[in-house]
ZADO-1210 file (C-alpha; in nm, 4 decimals, padded with zeros to 6 digits):
<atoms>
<atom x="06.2073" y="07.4185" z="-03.8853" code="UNK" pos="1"/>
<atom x="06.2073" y="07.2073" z="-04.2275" code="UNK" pos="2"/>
<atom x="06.1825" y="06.8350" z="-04.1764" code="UNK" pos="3"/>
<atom x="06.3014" y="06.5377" z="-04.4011" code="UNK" pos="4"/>
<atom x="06.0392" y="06.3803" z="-04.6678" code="UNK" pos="5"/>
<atom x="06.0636" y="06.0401" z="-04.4140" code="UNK" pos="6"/>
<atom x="05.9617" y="06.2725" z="-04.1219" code="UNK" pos="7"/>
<atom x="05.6714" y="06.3967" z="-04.2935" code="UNK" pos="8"/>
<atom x="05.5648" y="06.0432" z="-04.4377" code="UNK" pos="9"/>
<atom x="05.5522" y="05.8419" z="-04.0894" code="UNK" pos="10"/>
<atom x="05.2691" y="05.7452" z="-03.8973" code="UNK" pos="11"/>
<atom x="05.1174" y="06.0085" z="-03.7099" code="UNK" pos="12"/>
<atom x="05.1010" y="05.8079" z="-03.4175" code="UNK" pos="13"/>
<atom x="05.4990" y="05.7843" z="-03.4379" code="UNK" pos="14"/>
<atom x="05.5126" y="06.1629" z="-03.3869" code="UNK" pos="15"/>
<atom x="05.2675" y="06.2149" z="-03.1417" code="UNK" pos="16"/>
<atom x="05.0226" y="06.3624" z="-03.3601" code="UNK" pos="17"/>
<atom x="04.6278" y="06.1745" z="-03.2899" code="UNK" pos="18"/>
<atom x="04.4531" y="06.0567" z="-03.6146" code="UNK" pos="19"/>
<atom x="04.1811" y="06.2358" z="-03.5667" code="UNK" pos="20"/>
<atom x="04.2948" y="06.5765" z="-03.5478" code="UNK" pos="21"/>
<atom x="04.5078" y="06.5423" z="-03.8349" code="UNK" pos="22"/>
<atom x="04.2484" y="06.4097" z="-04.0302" code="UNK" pos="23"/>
<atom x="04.0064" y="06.7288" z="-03.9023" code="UNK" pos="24"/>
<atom x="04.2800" y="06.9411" z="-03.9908" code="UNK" pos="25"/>
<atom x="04.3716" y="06.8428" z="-04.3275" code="UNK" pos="26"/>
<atom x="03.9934" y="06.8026" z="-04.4118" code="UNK" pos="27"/>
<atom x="03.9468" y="07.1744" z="-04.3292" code="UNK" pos="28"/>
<atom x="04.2900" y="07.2553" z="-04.5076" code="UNK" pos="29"/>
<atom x="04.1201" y="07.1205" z="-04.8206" code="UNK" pos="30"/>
<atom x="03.8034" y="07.3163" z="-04.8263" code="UNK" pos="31"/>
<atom x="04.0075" y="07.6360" z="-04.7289" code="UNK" pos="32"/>
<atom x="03.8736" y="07.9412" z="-04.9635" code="UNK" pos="33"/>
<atom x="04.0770" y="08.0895" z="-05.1997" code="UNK" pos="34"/>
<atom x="04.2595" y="08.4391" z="-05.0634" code="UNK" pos="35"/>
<atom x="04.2590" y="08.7645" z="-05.1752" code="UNK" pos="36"/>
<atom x="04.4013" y="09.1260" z="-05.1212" code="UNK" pos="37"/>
<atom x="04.1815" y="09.3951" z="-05.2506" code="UNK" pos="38"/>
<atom x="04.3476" y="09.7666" z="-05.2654" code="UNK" pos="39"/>
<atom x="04.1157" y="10.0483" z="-05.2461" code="UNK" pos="40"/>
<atom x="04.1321" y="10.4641" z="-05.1831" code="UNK" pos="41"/>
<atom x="04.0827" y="10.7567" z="-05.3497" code="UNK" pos="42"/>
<atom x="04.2527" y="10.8696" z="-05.6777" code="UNK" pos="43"/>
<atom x="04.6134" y="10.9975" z="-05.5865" code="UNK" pos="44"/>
<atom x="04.6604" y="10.7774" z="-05.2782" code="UNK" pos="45"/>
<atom x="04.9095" y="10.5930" z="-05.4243" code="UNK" pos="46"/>
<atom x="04.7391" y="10.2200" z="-05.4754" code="UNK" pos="47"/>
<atom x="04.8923" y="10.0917" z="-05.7541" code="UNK" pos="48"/>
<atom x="05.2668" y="10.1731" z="-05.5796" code="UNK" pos="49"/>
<atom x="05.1217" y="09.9725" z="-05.2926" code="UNK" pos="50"/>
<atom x="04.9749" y="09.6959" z="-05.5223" code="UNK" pos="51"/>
<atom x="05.3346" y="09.6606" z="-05.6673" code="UNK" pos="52"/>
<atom x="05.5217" y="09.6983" z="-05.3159" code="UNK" pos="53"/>
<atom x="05.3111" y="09.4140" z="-05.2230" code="UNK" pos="54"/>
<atom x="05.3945" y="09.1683" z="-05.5312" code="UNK" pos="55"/>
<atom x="05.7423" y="09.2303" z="-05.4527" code="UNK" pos="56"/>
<atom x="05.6789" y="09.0920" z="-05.0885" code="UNK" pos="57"/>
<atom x="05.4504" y="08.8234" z="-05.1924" code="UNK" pos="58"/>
<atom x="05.4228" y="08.6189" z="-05.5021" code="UNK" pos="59"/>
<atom x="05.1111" y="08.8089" z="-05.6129" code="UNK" pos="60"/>
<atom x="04.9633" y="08.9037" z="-05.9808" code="UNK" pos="61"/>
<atom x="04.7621" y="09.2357" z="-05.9832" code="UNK" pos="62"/>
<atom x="04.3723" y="09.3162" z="-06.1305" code="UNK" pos="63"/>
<atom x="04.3139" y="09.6246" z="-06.2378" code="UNK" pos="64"/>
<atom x="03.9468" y="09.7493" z="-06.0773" code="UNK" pos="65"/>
<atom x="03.9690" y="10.1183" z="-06.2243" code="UNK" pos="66"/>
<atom x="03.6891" y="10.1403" z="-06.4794" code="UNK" pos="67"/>
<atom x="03.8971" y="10.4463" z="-06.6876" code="UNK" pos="68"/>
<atom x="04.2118" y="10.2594" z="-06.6757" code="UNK" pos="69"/>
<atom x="04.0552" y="09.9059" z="-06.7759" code="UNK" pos="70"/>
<atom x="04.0392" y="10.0958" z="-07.1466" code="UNK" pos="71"/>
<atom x="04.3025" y="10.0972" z="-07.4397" code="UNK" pos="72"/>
<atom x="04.4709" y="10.4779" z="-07.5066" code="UNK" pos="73"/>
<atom x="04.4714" y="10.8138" z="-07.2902" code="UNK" pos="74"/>
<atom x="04.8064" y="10.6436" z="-07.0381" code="UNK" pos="75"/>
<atom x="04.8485" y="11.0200" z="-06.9287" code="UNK" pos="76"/>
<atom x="04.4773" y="11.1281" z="-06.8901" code="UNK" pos="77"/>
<atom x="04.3721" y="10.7683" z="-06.6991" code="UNK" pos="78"/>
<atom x="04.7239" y="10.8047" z="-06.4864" code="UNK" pos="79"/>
<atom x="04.8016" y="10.4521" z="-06.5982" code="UNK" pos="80"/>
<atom x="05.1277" y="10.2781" z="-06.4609" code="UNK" pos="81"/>
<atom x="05.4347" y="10.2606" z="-06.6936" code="UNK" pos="82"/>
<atom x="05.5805" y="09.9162" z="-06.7630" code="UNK" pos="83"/>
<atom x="05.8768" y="10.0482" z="-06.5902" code="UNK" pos="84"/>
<atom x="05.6263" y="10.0973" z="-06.2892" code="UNK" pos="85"/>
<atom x="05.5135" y="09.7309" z="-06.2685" code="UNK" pos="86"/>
<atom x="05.8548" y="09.5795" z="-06.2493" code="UNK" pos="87"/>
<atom x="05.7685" y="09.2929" z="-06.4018" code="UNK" pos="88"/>
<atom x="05.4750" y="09.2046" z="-06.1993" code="UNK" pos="89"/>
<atom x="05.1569" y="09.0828" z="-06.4507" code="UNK" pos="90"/>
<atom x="04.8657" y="09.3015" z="-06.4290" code="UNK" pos="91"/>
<atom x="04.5496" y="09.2318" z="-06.5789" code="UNK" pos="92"/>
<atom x="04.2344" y="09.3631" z="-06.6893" code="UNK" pos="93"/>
<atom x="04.4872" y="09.6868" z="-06.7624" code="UNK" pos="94"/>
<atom x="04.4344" y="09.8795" z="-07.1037" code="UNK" pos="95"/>
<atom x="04.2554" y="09.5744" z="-07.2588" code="UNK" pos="96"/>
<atom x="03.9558" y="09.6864" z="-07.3773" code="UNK" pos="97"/>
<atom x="03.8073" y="09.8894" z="-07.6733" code="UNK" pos="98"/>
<atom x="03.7925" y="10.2565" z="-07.5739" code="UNK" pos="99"/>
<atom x="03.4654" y="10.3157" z="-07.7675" code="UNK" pos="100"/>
<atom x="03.2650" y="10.0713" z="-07.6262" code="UNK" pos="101"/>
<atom x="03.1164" y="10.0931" z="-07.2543" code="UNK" pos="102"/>
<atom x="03.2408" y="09.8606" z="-07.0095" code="UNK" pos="103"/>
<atom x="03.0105" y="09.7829" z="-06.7280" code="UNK" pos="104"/>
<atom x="03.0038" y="09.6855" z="-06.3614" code="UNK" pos="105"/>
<atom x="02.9134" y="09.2965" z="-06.4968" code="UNK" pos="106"/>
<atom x="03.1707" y="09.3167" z="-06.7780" code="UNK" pos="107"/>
<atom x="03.4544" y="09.3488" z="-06.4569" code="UNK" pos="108"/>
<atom x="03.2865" y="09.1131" z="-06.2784" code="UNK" pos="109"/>
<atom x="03.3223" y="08.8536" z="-06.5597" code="UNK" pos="110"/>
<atom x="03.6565" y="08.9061" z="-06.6495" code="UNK" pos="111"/>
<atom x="03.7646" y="08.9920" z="-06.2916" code="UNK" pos="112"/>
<atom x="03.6566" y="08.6029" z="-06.2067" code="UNK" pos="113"/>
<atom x="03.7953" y="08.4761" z="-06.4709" code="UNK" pos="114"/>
<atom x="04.1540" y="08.6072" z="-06.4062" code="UNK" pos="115"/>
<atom x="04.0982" y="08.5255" z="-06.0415" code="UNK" pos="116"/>
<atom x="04.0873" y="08.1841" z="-06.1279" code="UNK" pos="117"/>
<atom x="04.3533" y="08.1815" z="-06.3460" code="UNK" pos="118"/>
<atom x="04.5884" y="08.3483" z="-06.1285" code="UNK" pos="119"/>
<atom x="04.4992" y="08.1163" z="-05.7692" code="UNK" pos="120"/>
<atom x="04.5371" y="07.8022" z="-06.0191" code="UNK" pos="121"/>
<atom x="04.9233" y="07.9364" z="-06.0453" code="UNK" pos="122"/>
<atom x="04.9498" y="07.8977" z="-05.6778" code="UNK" pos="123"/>
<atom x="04.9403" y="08.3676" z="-05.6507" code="UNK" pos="124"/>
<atom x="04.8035" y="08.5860" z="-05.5120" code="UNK" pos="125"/>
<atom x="04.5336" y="08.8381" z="-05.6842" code="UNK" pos="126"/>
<atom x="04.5557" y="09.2053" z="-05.5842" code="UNK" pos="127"/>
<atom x="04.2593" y="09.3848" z="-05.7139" code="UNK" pos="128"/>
<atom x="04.3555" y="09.7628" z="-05.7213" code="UNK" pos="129"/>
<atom x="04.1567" y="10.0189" z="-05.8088" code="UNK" pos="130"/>
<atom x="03.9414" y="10.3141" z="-05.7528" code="UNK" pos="131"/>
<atom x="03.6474" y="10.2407" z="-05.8867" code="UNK" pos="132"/>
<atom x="03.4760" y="10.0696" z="-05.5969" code="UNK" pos="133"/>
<atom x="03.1226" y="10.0503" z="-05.7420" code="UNK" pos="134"/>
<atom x="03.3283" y="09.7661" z="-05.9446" code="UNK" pos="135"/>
<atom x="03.4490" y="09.6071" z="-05.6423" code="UNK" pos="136"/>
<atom x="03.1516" y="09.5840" z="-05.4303" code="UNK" pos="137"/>
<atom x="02.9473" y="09.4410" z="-05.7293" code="UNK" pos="138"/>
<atom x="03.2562" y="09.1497" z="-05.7740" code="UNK" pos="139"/>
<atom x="03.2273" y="09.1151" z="-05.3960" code="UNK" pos="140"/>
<atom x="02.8956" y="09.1429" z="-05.2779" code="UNK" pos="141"/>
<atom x="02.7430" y="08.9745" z="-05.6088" code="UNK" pos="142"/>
<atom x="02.3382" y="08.8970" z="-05.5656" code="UNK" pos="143"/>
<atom x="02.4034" y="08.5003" z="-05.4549" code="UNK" pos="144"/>
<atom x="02.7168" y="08.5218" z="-05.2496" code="UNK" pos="145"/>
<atom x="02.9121" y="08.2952" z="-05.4758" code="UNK" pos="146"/>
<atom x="03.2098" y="08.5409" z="-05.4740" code="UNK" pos="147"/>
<atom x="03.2205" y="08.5166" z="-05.0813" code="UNK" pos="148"/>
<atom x="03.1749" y="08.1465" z="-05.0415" code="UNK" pos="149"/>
<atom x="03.4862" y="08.1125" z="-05.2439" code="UNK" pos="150"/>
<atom x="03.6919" y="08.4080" z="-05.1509" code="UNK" pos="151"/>
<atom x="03.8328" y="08.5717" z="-04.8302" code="UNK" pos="152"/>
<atom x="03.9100" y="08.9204" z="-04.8629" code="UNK" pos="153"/>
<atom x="04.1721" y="09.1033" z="-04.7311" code="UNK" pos="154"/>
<atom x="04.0656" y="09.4726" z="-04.7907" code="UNK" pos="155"/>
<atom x="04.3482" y="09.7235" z="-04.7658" code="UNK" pos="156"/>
<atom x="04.2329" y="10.1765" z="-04.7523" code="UNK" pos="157"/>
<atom x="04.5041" y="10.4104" z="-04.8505" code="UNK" pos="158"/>
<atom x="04.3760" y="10.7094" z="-04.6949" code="UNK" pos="159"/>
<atom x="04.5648" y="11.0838" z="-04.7249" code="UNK" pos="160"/>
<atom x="04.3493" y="11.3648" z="-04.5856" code="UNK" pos="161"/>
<atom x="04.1388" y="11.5718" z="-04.8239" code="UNK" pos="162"/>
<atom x="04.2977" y="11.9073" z="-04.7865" code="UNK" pos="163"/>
<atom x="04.6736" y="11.7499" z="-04.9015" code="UNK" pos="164"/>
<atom x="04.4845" y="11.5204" z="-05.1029" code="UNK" pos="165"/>
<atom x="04.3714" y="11.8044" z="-05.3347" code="UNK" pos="166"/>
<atom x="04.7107" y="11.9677" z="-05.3148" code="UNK" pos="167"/>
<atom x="04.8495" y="11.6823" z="-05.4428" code="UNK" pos="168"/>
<atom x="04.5940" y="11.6214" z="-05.7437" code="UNK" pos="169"/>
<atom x="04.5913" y="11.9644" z="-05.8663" code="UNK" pos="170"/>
<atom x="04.9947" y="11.9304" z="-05.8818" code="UNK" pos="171"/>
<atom x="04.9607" y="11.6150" z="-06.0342" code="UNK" pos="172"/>
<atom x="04.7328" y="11.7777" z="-06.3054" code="UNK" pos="173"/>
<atom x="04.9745" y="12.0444" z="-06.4050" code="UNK" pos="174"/>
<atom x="05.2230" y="11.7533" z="-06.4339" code="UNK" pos="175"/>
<atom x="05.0050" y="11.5638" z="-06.6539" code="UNK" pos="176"/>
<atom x="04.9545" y="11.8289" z="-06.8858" code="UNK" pos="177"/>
<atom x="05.3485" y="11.8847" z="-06.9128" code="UNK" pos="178"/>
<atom x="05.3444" y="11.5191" z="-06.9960" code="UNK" pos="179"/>
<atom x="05.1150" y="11.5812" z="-07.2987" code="UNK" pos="180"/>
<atom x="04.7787" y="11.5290" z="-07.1761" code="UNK" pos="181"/>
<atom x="04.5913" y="11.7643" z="-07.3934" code="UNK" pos="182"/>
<atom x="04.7792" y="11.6560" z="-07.7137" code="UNK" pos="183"/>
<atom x="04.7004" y="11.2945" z="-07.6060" code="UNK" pos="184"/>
<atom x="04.3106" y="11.3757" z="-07.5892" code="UNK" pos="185"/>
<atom x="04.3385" y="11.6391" z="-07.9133" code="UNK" pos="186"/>
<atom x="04.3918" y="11.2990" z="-08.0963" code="UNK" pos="187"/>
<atom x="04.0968" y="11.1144" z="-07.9983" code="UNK" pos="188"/>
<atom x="03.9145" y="11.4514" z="-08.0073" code="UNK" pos="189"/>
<atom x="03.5832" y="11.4469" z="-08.1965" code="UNK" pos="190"/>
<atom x="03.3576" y="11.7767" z="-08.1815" code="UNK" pos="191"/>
<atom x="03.0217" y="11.5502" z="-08.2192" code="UNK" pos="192"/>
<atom x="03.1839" y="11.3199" z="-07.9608" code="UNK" pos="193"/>
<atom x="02.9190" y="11.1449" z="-07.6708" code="UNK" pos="194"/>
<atom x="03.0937" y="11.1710" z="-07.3695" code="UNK" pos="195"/>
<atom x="02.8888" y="10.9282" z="-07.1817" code="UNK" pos="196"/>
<atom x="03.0366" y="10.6287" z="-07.3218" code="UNK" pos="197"/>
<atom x="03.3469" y="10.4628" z="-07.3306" code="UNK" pos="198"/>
<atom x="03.7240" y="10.5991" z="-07.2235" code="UNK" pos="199"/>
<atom x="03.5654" y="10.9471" z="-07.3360" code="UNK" pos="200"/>
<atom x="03.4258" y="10.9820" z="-06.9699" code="UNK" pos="201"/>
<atom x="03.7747" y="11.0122" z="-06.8032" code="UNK" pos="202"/>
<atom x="03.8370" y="11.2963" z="-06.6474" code="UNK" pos="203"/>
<atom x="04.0526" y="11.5432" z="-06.8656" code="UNK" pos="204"/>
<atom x="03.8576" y="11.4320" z="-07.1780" code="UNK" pos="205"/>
<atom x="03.5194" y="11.6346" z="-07.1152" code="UNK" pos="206"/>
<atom x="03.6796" y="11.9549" z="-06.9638" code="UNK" pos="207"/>
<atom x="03.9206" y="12.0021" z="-07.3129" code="UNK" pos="208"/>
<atom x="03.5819" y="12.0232" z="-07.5721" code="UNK" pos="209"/>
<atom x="03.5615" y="12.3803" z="-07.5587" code="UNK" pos="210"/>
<atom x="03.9134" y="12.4319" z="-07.5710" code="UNK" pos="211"/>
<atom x="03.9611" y="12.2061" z="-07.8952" code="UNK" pos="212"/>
<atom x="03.6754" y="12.3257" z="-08.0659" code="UNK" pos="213"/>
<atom x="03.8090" y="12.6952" z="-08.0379" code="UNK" pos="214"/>
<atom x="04.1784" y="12.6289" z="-08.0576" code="UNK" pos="215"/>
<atom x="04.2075" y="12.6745" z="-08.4435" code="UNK" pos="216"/>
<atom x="04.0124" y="13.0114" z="-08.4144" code="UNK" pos="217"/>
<atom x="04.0493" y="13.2430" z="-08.1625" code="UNK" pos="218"/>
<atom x="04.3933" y="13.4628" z="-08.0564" code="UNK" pos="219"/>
<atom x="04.6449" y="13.2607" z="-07.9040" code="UNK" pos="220"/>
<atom x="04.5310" y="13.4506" z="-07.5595" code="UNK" pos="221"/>
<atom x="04.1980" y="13.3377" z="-07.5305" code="UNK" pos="222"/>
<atom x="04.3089" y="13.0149" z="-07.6059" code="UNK" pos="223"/>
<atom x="04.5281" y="12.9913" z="-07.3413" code="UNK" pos="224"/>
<atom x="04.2621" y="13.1324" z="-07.0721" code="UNK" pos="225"/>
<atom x="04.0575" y="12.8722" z="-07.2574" code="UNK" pos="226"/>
<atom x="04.3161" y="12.5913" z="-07.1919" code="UNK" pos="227"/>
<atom x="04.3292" y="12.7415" z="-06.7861" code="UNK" pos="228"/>
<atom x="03.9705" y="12.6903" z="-06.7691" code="UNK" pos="229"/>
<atom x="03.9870" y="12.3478" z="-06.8559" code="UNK" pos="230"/>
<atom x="04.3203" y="12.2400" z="-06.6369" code="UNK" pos="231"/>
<atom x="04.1323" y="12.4373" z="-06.3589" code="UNK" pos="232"/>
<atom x="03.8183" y="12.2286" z="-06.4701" code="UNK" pos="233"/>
<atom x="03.9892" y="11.8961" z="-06.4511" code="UNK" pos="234"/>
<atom x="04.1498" y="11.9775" z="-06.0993" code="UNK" pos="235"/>
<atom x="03.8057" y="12.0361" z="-05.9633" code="UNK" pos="236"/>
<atom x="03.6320" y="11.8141" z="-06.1065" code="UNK" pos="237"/>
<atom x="03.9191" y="11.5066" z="-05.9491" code="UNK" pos="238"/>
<atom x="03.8895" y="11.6567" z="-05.6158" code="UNK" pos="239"/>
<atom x="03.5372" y="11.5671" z="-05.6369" code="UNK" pos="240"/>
<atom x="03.5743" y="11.2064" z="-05.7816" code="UNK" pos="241"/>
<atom x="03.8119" y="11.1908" z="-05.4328" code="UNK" pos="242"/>
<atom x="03.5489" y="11.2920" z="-05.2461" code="UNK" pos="243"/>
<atom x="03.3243" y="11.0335" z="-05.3780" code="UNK" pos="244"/>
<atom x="03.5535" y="10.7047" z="-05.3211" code="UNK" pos="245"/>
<atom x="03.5960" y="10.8383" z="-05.0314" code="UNK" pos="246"/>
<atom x="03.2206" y="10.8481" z="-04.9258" code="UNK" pos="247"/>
<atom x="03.1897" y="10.4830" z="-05.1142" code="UNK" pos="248"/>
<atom x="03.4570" y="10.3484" z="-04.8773" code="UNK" pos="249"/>
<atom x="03.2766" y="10.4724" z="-04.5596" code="UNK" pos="250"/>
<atom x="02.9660" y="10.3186" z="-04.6980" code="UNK" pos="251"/>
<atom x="03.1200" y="09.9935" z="-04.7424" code="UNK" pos="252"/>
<atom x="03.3263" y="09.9882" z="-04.4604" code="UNK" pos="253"/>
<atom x="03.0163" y="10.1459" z="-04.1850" code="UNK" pos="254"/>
<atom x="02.7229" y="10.0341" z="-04.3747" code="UNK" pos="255"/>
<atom x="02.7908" y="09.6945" z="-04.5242" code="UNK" pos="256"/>
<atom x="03.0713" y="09.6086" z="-04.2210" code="UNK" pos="257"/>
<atom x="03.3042" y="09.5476" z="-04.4797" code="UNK" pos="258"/>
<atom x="03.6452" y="09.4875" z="-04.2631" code="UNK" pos="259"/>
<atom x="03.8681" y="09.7130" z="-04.4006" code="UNK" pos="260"/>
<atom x="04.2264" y="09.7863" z="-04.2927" code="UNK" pos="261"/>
<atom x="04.2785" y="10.1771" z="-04.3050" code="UNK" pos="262"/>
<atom x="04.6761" y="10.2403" z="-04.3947" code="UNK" pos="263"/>
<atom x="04.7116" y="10.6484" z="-04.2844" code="UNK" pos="264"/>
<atom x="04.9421" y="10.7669" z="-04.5859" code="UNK" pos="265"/>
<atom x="04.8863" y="11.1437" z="-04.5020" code="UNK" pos="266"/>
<atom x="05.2548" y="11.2302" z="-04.3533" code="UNK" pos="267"/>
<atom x="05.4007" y="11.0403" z="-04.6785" code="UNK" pos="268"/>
<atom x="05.2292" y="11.3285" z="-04.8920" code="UNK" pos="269"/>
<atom x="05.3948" y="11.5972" z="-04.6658" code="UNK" pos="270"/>
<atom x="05.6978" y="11.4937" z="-04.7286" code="UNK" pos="271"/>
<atom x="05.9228" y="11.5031" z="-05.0456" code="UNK" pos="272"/>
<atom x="06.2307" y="11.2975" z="-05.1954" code="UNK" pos="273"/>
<atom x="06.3948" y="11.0334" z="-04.9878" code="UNK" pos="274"/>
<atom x="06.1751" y="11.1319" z="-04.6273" code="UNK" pos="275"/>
<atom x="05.8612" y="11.0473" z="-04.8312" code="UNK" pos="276"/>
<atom x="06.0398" y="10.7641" z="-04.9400" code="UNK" pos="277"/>
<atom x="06.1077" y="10.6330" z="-04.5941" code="UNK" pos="278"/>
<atom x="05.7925" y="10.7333" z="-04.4355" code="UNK" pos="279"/>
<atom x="05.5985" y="10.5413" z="-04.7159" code="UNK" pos="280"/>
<atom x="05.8314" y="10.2184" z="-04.6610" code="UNK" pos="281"/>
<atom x="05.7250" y="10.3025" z="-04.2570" code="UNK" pos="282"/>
<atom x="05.3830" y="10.4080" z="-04.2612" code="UNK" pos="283"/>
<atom x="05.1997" y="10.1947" z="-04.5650" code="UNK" pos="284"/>
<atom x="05.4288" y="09.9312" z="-04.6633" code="UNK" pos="285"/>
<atom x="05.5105" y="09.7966" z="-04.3099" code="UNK" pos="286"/>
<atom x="05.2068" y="09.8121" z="-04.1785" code="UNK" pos="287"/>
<atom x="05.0390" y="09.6696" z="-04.5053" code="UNK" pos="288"/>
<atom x="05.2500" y="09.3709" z="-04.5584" code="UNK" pos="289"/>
<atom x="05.1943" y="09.2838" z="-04.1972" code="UNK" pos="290"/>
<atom x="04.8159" y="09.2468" z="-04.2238" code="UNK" pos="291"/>
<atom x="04.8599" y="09.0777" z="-04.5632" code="UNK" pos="292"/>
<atom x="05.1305" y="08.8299" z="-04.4049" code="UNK" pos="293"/>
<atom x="04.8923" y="08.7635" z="-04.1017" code="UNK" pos="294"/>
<atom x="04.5760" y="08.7172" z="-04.3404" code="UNK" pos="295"/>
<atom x="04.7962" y="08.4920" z="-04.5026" code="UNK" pos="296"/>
<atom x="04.9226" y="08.2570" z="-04.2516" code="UNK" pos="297"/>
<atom x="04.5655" y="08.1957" z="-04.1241" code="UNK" pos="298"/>
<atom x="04.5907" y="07.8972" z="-04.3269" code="UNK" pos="299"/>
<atom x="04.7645" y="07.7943" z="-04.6005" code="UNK" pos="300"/>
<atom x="04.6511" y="07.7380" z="-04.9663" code="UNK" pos="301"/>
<atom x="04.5294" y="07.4025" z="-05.0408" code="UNK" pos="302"/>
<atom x="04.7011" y="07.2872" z="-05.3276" code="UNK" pos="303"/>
<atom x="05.0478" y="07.2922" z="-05.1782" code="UNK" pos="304"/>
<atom x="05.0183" y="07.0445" z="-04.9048" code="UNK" pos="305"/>
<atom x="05.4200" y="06.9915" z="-04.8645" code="UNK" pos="306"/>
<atom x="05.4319" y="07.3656" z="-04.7411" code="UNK" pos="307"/>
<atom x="05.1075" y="07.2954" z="-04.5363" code="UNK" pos="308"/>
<atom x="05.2058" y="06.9683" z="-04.3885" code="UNK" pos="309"/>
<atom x="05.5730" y="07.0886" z="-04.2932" code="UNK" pos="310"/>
<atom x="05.4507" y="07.3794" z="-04.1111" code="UNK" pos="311"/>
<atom x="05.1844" y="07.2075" z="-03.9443" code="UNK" pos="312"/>
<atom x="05.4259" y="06.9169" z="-03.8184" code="UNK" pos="313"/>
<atom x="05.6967" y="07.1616" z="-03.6803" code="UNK" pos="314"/>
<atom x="05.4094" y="07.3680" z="-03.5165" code="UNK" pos="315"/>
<atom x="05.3253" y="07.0331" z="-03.2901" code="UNK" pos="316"/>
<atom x="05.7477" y="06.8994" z="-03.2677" code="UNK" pos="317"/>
<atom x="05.8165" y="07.2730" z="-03.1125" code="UNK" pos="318"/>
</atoms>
């Protein structure tokens, strides 16, 4: 029900609405937190499709949380999104940042804040998506609670099952490679390189030293049970990083009672073409933009008191 300006401009005693709980209620209205939707899982889960089929449904800007992808170069190796991908939604903190340099946990947690104010300012929503969650429990849980007196956190798990989990990576992997993953780290490639620091830690980058190094020596053979190695390397070696978020997530979510929303995407990744289509629209869209919309509709944003007020007076007309 939408009422006229006049409506919402008369006394409240004219509308049977007492002073006092209208004043209690837009007092609490204006010290409402800020909200939030934070996207977590393990790599392959499919959070940044959900990140985006959530900006579609609400007007939402996404964060980037994923420590690898957070760098400039290596799209294929750090399974960045295309531009085609983010139809049109603004991401940030995405392929930003020097790729030689490290990038810590504090780093995030600076700019993270920073474009978490910018974005609430615009009247969005921030979706922080990622898998690094060592990232998102230090934005979240910082030392003096500041994040959480001026947040509220609507936590969203993509979970698949391990064993089609790992089917899916180690696909993914070949596909990468088709895509030009090796060439893409050959160019970076440096045989005295540290692989501690910067993008050089991704996954894919490590595995393809010994490969490189040998490539321009040895019979075109060994260099392709070389290359095997490596692929076989890099498949293993993601499994485990799954395996990890996966035990980070239970931490936070049995540990540190961290409420978080478990979406079951498992079918979706059993499926192919248009039935994984619908069963991802069924089984992690609906359900997700349901829990968002409730989280939502809690309360309403402070700075947009026409929205607020309207809703409020047709609440107490009905």
């Amino acid at each position: 029900m939408k009422l006229s300006m006049s409506m919402c401009h008369q006394s409240p005693r004219l509308i049977g609405i007492p002073t006092g709980r209208l004043k209690m209620d837009m007092l609490c209205r204006r010290w409402q937190k800020e909200r939030i939707v934070i996207v977590m899982g393990a790599t392959g889960t499919g959070k940044s499709r959900l990140s985006i089929d959530l900006a579609t449904q609400f007007p939402a800007e996404i964060i980037n949380s994923d420590k690898m992808q957070v760098y400039k170069g290596l799209d294929t190796v750090t399974n960045k999104i295309t531009e085609e991908e983010k139809s049109g939604i603004p991401h940030h903190l995405l392929g930003v940042v020097n790729p030689y340099v490290d990038f810590t946990a504090t780093n995030f947690c600076n700019l993270a804040s920073l474009a978490i104010e910018s974005i609430c300012k615009r009247g969005a929503l921030p979706i922080i998506v990622g898998g690094s969650n060592s990232y998102i429990e230090a934005l979240v849980d910082d030392e003096d609670f500041i994040f959480r007196s001026k947040y509220d956190c609507c936590f969203l798990w993509v979970d698949v099952s391990m064993p089609v989990l790992h089917g899916f990576v180690s696909k993914r992997v070949d596909q990468m490679v088709k895509k030009g993953m090796v060439d893409e780290v050959r160019k970076i490639f440096d045989p005295d390189a540290d692989y501690s620091r910067g993008i050089r830690r991704s996954i894919g980058v490590p595995e393809l030293d010994r490969y490189l190094k040998c490539e321009s020596v040895l019979e075109e053979e060994n260099c392709a049970k070389l290359l095997h190695e490596a692929v076989c390397d890099i498949k293993s070696n993601t499994c485990h990083l799954a395996c990890r978020q996966l035990e980070k997530i239970h931490r936070l979510r049995n540990l540190k009672g961290w409420n978080i929303h478990r979406i079951d995407a498992t079918e979706v990744f059993c499926k192919r073409g248009k039935e994984a289509d619908e069963a991802w629209k069924k089984l992690v869209i609906r359900p997700s933009v349901s829990i968002v919309g409730q989280f939502l509709d809690n309360a309403a944003p402070a700075k947009n008191p026409t929205p607020v007020a309207e809703t409020y007076f047709a609440q107490c007309l009905a």
